[in-house]
N, C-alpha and C positions, 0 to 999 in steps of 0.2 A: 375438318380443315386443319384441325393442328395438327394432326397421324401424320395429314398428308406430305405438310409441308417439314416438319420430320424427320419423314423419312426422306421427301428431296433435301434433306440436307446431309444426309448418311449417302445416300446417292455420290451425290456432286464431290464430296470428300473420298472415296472410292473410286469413281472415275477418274478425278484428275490424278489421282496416287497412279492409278494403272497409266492412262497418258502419256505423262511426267516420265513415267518410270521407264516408258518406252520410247519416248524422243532421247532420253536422258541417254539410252544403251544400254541404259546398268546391269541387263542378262548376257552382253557382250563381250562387258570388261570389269566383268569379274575376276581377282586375281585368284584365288581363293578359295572355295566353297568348303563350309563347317560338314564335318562326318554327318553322313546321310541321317544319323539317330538321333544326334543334336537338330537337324533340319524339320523332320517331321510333325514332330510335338509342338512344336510352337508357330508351325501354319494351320494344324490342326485347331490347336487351341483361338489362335484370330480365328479364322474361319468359324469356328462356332461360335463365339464371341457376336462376332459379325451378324451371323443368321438368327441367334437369339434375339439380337437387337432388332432387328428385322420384324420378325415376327411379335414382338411385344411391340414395339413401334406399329404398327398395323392393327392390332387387332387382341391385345391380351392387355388386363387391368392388372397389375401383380401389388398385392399387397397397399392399396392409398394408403396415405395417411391421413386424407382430408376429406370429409361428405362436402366439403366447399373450399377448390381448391383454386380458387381463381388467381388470387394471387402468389400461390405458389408456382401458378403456373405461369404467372408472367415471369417472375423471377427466376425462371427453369430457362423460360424460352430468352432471355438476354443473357443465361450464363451459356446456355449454347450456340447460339448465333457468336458471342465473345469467343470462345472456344475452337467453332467452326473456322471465324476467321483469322485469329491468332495460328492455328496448325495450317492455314492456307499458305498464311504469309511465313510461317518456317520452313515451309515447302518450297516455294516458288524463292524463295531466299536462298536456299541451298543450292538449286539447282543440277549441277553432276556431280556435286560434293554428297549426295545423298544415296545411300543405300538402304535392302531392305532389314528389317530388323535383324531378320534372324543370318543375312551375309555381311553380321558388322565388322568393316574391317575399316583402313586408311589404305586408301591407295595412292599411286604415289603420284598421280593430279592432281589428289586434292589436296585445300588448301581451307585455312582458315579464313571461315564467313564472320566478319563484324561487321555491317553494316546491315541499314532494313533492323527488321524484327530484333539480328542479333547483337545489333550494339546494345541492347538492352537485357537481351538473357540469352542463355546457351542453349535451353532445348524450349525454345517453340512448340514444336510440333505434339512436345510433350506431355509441356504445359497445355496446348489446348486441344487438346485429344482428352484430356484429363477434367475440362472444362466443359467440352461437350456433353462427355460423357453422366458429367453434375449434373448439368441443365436439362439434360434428355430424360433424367429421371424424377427431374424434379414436375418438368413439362409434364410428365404421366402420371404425376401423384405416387411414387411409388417409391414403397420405403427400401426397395433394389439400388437406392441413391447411398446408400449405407455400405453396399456392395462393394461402392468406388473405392471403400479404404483398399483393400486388395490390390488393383493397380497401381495406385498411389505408392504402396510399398515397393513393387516391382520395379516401378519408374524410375522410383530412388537408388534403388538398387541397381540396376542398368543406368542411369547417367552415370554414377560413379563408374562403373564398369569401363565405360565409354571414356569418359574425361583421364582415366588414368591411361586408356590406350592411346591416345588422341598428346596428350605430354608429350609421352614415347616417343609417339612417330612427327609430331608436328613444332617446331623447338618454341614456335611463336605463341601455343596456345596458353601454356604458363602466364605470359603477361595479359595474355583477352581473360584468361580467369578470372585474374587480380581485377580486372575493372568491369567486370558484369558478373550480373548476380543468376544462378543457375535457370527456375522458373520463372520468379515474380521479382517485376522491374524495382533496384533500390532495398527489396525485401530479403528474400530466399534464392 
């Protein structure tokens, strides 16, 4: 029952991403698209990301850390339901203001989102993508939860990215900076 419910929850995060992304148009009105060599490496990379998840989600033990993990695993399943619903609601907050990672640009609709989710922090989606991902491994026992540091670096790494291109093109985000904190509300 917990695999199951899981993996409906990698599901439901997936589908609505595809959905979203196609009520949104965002293959439409693309201004832009990154050199074909910058593009492939980093769908490649989700995509297996994805599939690993998948399949250890279902059916593979990787590494417990606990012959009794019961409460690690409730602890897992509240940091990823928190997680799951945190990157929902930076989602559906963004709305056409969203593209995929690897076509990050500004286009010149979008507009700076502070409200919802992001009167409180800049990247949602980020933060509980990064939250899921805690809880999913904690939910499995699996010291793969150690893994997460890796994302965590890149995440860092790409919002800054983002927020320096996001200045540039958007004059207003300067001051949303100044009064919200990047990930976690008040903190970081």
């Amino acid at each position: 029952m917990l695999r199951l419910t899981l993996l409906l929850g990698l599901v439901l995060h997936k589908v609505l991403w595809e959905v979203m992304k196609r009520a949104d148009g965002a293959p439409a009105r693309r201004a832009v698209r990154p050199p074909a060599g910058q593009l492939a490496p980093v769908k490649l990379a989700k995509m297996a990301a994805l599939g690993f998840l998948v399949v250890q989600t279902l059916a593979l033990n990787v590494l417990p850390i606990s012959a009794r993990p019961r409460l690690l695993r409730k602890i897992g399943l509240l940091l990823y339901f928190g997680g799951l619903t945190v990157a929902i609601a930076g989602r559906l907050g963004l709305g056409n203001n969203w593209v995929d990672l690897e076509d990050s640009q500004v286009l010149p609709e979008h507009a700076v989102v502070s409200t919802g989710i992001y009167g409180y922090i800049r990247h949602p989606i980020y933060a509980g993508d990064l939250l899921l991902l805690t809880g999913l491994q904690l939910a499995l026992n699996s010291w793969l939860v150690l893994g997460v540091l890796a994302p965590v670096l890149v995440v860092f790494r790409r919002a800054a990215v983002e927020e320096r291109q996001l200045v540039g093109e958007l004059p207003e985000y300067a001051s949303y900076q100044a009064r919200t904190k990047r990930f976690i509300p008040f903190v970081v």
